[in-house]
Gaussian input, Z-matrix of N, CA and C with variables (Angstrom, degrees):
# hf/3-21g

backbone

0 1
 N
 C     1     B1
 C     2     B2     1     A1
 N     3     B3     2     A2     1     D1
 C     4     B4     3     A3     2     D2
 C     5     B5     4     A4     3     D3
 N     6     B6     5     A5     4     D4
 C     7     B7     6     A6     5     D5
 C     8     B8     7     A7     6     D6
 N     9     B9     8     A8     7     D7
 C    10    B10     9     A9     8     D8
 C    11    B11    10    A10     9     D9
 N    12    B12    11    A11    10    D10
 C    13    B13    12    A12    11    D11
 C    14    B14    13    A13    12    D12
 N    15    B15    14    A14    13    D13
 C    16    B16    15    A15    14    D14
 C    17    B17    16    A16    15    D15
 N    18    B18    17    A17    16    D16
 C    19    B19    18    A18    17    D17
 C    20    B20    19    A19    18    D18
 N    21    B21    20    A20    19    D19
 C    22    B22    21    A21    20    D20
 C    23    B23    22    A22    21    D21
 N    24    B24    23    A23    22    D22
 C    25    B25    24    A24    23    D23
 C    26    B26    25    A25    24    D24
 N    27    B27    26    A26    25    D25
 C    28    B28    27    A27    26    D26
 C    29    B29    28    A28    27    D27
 N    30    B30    29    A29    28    D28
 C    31    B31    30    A30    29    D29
 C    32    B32    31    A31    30    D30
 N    33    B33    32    A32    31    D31
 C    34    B34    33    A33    32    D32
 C    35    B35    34    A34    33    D33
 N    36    B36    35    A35    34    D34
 C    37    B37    36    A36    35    D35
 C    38    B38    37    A37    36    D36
 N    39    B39    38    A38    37    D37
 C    40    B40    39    A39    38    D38
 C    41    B41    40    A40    39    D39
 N    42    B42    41    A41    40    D40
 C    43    B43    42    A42    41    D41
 C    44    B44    43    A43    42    D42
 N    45    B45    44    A44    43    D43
 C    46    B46    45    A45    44    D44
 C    47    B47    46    A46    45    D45
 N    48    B48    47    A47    46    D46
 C    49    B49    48    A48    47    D47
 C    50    B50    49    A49    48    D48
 N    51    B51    50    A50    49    D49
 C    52    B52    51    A51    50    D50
 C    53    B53    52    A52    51    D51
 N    54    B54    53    A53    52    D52
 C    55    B55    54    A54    53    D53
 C    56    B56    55    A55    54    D54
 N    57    B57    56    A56    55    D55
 C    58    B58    57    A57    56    D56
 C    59    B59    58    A58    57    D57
 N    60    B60    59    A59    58    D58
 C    61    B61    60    A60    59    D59
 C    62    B62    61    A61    60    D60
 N    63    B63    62    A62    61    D61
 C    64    B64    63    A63    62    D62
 C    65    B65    64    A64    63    D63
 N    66    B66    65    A65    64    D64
 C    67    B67    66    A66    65    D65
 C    68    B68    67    A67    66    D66
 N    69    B69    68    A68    67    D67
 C    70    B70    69    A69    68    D68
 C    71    B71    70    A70    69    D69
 N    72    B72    71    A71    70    D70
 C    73    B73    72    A72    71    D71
 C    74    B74    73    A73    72    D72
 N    75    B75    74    A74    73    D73
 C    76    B76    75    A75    74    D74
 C    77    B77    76    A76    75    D75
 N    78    B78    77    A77    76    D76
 C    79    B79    78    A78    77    D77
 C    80    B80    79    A79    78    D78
 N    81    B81    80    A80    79    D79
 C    82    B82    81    A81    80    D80
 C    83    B83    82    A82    81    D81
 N    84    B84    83    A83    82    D82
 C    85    B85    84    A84    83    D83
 C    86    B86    85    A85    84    D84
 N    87    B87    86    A86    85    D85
 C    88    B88    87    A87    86    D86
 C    89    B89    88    A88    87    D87
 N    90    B90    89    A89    88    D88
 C    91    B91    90    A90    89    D89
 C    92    B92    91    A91    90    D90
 N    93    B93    92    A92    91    D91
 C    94    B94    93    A93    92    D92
 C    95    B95    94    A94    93    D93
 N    96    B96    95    A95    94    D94
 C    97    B97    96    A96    95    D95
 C    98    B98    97    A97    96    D96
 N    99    B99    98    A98    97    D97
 C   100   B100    99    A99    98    D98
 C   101   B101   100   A100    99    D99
 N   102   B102   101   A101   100   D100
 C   103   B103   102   A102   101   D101
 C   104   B104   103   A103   102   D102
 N   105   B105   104   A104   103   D103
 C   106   B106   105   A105   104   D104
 C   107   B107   106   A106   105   D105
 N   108   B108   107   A107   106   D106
 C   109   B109   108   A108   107   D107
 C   110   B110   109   A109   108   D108
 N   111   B111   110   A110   109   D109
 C   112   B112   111   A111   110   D110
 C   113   B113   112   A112   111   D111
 N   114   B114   113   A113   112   D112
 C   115   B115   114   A114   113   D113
 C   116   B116   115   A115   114   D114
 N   117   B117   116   A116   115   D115
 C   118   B118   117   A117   116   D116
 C   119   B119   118   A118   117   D117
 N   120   B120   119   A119   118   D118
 C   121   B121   120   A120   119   D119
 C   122   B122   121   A121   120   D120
 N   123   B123   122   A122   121   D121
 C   124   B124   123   A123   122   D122
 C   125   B125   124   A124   123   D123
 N   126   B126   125   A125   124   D124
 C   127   B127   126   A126   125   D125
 C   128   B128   127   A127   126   D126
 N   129   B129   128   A128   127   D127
 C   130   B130   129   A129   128   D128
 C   131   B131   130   A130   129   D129
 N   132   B132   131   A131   130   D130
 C   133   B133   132   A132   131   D131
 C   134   B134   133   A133   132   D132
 N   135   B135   134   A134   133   D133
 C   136   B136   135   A135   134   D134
 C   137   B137   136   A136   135   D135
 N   138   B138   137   A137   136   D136
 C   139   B139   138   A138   137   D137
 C   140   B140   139   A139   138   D138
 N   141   B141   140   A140   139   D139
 C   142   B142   141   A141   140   D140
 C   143   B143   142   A142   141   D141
 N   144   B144   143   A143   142   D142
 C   145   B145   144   A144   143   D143
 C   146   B146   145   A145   144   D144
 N   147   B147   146   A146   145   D145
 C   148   B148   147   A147   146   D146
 C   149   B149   148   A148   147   D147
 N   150   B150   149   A149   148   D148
 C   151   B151   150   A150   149   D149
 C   152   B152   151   A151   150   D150
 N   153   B153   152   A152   151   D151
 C   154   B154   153   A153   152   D152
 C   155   B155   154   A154   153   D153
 N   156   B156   155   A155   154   D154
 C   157   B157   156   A156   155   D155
 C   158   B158   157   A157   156   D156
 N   159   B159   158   A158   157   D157
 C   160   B160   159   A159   158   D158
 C   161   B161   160   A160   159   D159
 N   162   B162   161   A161   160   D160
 C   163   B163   162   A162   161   D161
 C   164   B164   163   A163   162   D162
 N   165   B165   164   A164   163   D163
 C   166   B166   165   A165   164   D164
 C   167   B167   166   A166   165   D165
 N   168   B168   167   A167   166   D166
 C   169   B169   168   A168   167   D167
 C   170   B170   169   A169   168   D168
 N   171   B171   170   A170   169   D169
 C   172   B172   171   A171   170   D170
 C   173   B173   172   A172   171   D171
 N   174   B174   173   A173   172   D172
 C   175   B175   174   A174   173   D173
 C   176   B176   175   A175   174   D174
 N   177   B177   176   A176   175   D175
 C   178   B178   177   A177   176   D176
 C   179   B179   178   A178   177   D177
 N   180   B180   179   A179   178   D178
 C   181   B181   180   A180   179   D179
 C   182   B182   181   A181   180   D180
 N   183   B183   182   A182   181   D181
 C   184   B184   183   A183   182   D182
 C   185   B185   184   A184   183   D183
 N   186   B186   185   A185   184   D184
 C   187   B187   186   A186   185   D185
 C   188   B188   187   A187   186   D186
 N   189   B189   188   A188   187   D187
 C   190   B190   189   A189   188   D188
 C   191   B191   190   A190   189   D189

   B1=1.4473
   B2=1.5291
   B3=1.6988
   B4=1.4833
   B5=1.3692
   B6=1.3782
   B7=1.5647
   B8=1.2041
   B9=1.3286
   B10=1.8793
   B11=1.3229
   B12=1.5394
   B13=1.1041
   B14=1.7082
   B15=1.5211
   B16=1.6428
   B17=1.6730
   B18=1.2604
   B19=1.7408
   B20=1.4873
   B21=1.2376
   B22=1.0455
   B23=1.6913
   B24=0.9120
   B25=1.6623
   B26=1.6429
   B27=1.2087
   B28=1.4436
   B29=1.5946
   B30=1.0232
   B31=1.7939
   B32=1.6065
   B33=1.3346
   B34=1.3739
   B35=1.4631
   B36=1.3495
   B37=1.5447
   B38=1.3408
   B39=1.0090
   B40=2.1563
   B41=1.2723
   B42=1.5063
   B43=1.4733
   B44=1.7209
   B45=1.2332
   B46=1.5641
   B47=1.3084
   B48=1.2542
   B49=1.5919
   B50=1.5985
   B51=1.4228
   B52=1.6275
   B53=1.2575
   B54=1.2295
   B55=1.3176
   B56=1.6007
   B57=0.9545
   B58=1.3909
   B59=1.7545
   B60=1.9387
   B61=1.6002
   B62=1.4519
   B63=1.3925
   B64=1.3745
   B65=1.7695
   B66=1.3790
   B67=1.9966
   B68=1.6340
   B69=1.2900
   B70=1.4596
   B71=1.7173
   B72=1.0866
   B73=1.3083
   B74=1.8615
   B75=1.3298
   B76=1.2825
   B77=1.3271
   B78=1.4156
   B79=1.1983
   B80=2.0373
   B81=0.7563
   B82=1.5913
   B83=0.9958
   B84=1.5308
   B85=1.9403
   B86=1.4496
   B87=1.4549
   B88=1.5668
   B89=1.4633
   B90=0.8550
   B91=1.9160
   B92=1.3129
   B93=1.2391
   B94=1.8247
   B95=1.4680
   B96=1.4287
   B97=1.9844
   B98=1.4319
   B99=1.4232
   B100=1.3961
   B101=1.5785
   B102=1.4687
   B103=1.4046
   B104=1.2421
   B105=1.2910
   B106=1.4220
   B107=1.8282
   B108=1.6140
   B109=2.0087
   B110=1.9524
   B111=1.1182
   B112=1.3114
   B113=1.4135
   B114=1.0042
   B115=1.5542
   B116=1.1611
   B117=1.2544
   B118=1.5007
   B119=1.6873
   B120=1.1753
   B121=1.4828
   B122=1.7273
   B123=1.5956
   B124=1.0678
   B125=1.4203
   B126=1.6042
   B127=1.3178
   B128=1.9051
   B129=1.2212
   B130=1.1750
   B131=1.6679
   B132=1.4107
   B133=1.2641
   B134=1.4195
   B135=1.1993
   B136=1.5310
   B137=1.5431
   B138=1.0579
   B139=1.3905
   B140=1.3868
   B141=1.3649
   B142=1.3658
   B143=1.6984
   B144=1.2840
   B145=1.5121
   B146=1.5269
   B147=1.4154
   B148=1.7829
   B149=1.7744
   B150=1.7829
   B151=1.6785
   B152=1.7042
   B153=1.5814
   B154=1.7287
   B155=1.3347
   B156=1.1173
   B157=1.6600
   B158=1.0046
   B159=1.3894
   B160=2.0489
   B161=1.1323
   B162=1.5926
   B163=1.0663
   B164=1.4558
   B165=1.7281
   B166=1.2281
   B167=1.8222
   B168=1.1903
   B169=1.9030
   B170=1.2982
   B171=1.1175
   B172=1.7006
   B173=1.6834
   B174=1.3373
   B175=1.3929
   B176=1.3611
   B177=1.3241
   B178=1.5588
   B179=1.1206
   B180=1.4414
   B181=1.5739
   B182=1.6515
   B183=1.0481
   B184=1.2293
   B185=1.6386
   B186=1.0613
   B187=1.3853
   B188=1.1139
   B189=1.7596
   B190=1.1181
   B191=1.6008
   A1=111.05
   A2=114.02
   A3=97.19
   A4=104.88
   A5=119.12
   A6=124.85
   A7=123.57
   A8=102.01
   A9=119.24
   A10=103.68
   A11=112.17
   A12=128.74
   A13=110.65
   A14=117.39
   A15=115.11
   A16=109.70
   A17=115.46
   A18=111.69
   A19=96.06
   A20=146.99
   A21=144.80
   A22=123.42
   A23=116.04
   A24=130.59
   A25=90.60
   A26=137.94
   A27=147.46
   A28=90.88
   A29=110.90
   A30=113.32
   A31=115.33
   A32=111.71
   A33=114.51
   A34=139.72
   A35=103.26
   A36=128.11
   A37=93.26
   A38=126.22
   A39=112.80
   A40=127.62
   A41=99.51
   A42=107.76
   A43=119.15
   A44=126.63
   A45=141.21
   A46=134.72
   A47=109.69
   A48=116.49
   A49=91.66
   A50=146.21
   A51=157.28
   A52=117.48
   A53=123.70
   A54=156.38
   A55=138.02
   A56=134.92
   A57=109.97
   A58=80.65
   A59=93.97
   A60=113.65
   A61=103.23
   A62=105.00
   A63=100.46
   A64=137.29
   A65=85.65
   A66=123.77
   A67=92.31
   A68=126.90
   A69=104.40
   A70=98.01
   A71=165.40
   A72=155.71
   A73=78.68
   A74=108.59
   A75=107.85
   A76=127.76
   A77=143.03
   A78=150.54
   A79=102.34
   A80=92.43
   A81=79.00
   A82=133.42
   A83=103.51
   A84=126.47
   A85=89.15
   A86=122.15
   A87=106.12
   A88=115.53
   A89=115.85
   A90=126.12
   A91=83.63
   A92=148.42
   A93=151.14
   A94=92.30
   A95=100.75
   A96=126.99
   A97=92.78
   A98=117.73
   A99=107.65
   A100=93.57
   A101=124.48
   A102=107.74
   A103=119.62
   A104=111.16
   A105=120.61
   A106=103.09
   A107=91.46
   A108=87.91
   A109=97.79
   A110=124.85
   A111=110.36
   A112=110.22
   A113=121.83
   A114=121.85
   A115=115.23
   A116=132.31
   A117=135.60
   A118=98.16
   A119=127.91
   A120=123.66
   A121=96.01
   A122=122.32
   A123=128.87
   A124=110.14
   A125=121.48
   A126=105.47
   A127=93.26
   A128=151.56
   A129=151.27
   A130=99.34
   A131=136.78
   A132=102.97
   A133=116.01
   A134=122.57
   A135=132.65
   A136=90.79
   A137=155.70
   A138=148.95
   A139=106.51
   A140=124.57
   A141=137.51
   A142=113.97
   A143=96.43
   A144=105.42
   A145=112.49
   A146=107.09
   A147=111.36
   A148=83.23
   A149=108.63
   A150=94.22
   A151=110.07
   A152=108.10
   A153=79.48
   A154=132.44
   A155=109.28
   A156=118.38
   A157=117.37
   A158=101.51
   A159=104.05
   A160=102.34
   A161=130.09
   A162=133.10
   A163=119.61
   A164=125.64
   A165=144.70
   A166=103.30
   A167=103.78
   A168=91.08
   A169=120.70
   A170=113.08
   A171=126.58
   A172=113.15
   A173=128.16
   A174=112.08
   A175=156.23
   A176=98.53
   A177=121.17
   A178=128.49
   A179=114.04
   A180=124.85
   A181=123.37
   A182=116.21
   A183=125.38
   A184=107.49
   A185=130.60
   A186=146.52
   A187=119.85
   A188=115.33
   A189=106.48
   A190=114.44
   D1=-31.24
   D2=-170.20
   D3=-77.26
   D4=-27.22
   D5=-175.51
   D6=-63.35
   D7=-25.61
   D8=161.41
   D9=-53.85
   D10=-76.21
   D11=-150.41
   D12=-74.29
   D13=-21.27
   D14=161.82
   D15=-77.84
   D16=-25.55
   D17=-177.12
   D18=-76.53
   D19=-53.02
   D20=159.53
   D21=-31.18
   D22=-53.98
   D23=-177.67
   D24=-64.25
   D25=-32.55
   D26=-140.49
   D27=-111.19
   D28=-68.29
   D29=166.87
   D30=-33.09
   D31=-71.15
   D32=162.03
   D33=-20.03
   D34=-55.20
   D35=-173.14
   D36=-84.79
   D37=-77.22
   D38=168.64
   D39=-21.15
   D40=-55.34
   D41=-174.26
   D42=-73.77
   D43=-11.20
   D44=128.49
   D45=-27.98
   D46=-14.62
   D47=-142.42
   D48=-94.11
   D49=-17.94
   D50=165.22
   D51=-108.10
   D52=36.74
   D53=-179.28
   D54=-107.82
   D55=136.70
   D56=-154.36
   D57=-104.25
   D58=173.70
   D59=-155.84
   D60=-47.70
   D61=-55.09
   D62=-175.92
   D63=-27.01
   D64=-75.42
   D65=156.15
   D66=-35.85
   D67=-66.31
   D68=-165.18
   D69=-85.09
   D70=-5.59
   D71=-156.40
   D72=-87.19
   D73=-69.68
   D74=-168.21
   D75=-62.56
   D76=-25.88
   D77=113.24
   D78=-9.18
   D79=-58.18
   D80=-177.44
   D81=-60.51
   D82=-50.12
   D83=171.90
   D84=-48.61
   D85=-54.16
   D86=-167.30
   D87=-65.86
   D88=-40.97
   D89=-178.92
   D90=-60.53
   D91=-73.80
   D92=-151.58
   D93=-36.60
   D94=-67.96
   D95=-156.98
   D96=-50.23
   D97=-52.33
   D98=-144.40
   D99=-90.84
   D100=-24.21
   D101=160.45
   D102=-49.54
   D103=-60.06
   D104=-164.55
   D105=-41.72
   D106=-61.67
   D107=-167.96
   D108=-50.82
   D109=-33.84
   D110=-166.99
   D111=-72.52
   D112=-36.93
   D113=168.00
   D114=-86.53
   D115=21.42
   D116=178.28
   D117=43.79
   D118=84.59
   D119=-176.53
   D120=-132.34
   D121=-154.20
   D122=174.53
   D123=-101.18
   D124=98.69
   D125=-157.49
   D126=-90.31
   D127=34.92
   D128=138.15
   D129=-73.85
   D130=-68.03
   D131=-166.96
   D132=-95.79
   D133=25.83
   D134=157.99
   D135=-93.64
   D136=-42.17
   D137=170.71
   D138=-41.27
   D139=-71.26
   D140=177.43
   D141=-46.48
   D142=-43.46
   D143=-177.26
   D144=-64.53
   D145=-29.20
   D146=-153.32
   D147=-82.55
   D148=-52.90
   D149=-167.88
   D150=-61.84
   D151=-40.29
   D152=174.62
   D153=-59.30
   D154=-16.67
   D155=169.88
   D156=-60.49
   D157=-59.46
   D158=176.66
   D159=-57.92
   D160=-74.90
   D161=-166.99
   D162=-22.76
   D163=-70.52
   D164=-166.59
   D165=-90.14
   D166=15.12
   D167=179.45
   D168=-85.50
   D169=-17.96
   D170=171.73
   D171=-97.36
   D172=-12.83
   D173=124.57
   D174=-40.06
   D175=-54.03
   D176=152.93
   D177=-45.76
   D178=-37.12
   D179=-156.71
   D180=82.46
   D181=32.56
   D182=-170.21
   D183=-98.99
   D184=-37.63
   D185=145.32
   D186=-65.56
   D187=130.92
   D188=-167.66
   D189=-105.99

């Protein structure tokens, strides 16, 4: 089940990547969350973490 559920989270976050900020901020929060519950972590600041990620990754150049 977790291997489902990380290939999935992983699909997600890719599939963001030609997307505008928004679309990926939220794509991220979700990839964050669903890490977080799988690693039993803090999925509030893996939430926060995932949308700034999405959000700001095509600033960076991280998106291609």
């Amino acid at each position: 089940m977790h291997k489902l559920a990380i290939s999935l989270a992983a699909l997600a976050a890719l599939s963001a990547c030609e997307t505008p900020d928004g679309q990926r901020a939220t794509a991220g929060a979700l990839t964050g969350a669903t890490a977080a519950l799988i690693l039993d972590g803090n999925v509030a600041t893996a939430t926060a973490a995932g949308a700034a990620a999405g959000a700001l990754c095509d600033d960076v150049g991280l998106c291609p």
